[in-house]
C-alpha positions as CSV (number, residue, x, y, z in Angstrom):
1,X,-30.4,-36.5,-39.2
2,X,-26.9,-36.4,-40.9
3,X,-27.5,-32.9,-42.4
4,X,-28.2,-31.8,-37.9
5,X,-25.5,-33.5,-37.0
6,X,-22.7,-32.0,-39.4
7,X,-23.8,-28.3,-37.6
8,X,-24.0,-29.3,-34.5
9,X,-20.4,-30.9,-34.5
10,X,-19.1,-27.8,-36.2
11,X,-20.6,-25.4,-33.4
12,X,-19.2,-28.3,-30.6
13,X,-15.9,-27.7,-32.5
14,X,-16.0,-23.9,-32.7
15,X,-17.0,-23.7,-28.9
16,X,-14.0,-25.7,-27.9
17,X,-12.0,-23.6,-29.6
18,X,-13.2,-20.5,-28.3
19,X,-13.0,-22.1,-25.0
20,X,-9.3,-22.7,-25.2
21,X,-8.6,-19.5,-26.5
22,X,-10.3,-18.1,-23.4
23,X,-8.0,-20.6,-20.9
24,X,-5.1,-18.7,-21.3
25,X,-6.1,-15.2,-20.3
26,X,-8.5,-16.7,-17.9
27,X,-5.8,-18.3,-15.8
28,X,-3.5,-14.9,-16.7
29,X,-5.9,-12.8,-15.0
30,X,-6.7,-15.1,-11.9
31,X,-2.4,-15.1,-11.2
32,X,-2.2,-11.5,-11.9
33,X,-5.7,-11.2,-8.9
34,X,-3.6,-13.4,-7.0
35,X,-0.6,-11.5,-7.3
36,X,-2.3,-8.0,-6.8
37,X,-3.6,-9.8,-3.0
38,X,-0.5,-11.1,-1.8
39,X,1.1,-7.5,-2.4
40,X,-1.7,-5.7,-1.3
41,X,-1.2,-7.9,2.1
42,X,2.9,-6.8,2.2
43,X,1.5,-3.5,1.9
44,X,-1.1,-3.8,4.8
45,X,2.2,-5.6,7.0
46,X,4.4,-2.8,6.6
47,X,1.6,-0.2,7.7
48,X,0.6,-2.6,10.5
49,X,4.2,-2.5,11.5
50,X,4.5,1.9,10.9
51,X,1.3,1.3,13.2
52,X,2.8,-0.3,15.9
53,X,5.7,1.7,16.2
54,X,3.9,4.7,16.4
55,X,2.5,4.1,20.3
56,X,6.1,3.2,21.3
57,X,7.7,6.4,19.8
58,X,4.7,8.3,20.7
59,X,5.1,7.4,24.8
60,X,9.2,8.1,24.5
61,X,8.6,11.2,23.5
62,X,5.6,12.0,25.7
63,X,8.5,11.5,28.4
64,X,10.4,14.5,26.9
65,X,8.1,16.7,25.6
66,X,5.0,16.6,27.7
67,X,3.0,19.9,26.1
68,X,2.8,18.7,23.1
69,X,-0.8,17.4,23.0
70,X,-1.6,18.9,19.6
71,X,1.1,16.8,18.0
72,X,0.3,13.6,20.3
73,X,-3.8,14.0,18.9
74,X,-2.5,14.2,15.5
75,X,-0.5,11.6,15.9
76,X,-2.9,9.4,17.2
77,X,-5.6,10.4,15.2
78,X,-4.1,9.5,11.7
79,X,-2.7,5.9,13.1
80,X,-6.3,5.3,13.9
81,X,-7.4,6.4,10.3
82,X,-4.9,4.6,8.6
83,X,-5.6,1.7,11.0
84,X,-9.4,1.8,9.7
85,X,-8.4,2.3,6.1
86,X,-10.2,-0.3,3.8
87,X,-9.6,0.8,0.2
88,X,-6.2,1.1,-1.1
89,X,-7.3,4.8,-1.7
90,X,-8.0,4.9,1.8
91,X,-4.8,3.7,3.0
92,X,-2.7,6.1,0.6
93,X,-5.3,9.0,2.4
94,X,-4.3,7.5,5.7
95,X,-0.8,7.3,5.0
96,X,0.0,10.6,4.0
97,X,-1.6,12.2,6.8
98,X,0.3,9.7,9.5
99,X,3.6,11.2,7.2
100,X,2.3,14.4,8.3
101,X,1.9,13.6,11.9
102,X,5.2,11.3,12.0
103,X,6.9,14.7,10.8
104,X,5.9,16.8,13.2
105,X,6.5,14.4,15.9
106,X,10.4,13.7,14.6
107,X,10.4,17.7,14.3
108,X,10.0,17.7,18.3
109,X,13.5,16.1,18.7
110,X,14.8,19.7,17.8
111,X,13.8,21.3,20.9
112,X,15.0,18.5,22.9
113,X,18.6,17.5,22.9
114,X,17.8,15.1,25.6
115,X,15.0,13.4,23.7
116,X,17.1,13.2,20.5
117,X,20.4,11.4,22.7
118,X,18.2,9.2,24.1
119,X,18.9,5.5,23.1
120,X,15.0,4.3,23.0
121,X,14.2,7.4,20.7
122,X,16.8,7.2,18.1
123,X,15.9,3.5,18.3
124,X,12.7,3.6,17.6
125,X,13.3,6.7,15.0
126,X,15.4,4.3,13.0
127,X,13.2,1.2,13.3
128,X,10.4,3.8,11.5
129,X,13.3,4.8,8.9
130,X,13.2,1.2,7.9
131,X,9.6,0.6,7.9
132,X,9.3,3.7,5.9
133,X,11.7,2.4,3.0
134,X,9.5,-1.3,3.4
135,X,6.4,0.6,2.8
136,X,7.8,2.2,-0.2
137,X,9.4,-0.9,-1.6
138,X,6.0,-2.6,-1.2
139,X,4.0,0.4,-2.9
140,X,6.1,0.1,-5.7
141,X,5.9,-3.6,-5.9
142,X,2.1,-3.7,-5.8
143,X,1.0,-0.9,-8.0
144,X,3.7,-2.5,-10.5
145,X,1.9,-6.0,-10.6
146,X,-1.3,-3.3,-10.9
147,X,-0.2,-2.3,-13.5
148,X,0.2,-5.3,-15.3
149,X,-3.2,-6.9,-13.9
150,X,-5.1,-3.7,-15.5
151,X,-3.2,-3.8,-19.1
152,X,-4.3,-7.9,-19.2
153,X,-7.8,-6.7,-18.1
154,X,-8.2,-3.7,-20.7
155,X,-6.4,-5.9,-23.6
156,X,-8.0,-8.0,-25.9
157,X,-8.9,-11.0,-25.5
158,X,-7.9,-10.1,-21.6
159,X,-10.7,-7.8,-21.6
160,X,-13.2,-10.3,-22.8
161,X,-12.2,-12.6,-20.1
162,X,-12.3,-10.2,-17.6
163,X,-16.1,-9.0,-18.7
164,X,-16.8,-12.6,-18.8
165,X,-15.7,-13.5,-15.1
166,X,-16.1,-10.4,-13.7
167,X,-12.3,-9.2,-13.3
168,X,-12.2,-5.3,-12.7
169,X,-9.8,-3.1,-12.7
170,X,-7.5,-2.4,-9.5
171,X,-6.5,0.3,-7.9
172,X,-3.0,2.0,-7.6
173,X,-1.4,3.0,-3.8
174,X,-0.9,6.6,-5.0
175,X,0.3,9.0,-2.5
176,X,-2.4,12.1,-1.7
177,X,-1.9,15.5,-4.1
178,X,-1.3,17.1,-0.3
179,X,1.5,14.8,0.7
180,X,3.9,16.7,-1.8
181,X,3.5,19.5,0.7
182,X,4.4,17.6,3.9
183,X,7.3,18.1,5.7
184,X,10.2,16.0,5.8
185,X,11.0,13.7,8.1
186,X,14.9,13.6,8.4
187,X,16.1,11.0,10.7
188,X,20.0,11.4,10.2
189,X,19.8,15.5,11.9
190,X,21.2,14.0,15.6
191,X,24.1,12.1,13.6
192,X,25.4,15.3,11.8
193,X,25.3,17.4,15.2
194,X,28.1,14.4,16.6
């Protein structure tokens, strides 16, 4: 009985101290899931945000610029997509098409001077300005803490862990190969004409 009992304590022992060793990254890689959500979430708020802005600047320039249907489609068309988006690779997708759209429908100002003075436009143009510089902030803040989630998960003993418990890699907000090649959206051209 005494020659069971020495293994049997001396496998209790070795478990517990596997199991400590697997605390730490344990409870690394649930902050870092944590983490990756919440910024996911300021990501999804500053696209719900673009979203709502978009009927709003939409209708003003409707006013203005009524056969422009092409551009209105568009526009609606990739608010809807990005509005559907589930994946982050989704979103990005979504995103850089709405860009696209948004450009076009900015670009409209220049054959208007009335719709470029007018107070609800330029509001609403720099209200989209700021979202825009939110959404980027917020990319860049979640595909940072990405980043450090998907070392802890490939790293050992991280990637133990993360076999063990079923922690997979995330994915990155990257922007689509075809939004290098969308126009610019420049939202300062009415206040170097004054």
């Amino acid at each position: 009985m005494k020659k069971l009992l020495v293994p049997i304590i001396g496998l209790v022992i070795l478990l517990m101290i596997v199991g400590s060793m697997l605390i730490g990254p344990y409870n690394k890689l649930v902050d870092l899931d944590a983490d990756v959500d919440k910024y996911q979430a300021n990501i999804d708020t500053q696209l719900q945000r673009r979203i709502d802005l978009i009927p709003n600047l939409v209708e003003t320039v409707k006013g203005y610029a009524k056969h422009e249907e092409k551009v209105f489609k568009d526009v609606s068309d990739a608010r809807a997509k990005l509005a559907g988006a589930g994946t982050m690779e989704e979103k990005a997708e979504a995103n850089a098409q709405v860009n696209s759209a948004l450009g076009r429908l900015i670009a409209i100002q220049e054959n208007y001077p009335e719709l470029k003075a007018d107070s609800q436009f330029t509001g609403l143009r720099d209200e989209l300005a700021g979202t825009e510089n939110r959404i980027a902030v917020a990319r860049n803040d979640y595909n940072a803490i990405v980043t450090e989630y998907n070392k802890v998960v490939k790293r050992f003993p991280g990637s133990i862990v993360a076999g063990l418990f079923g922690f997979e890699k995330k994915e990155f907000f990257k922007a689509e190969s075809a939004a290098k090649d969308a126009p610019k959206i420049d939202f300062n051209s009415d206040k170097d004409s004054e």
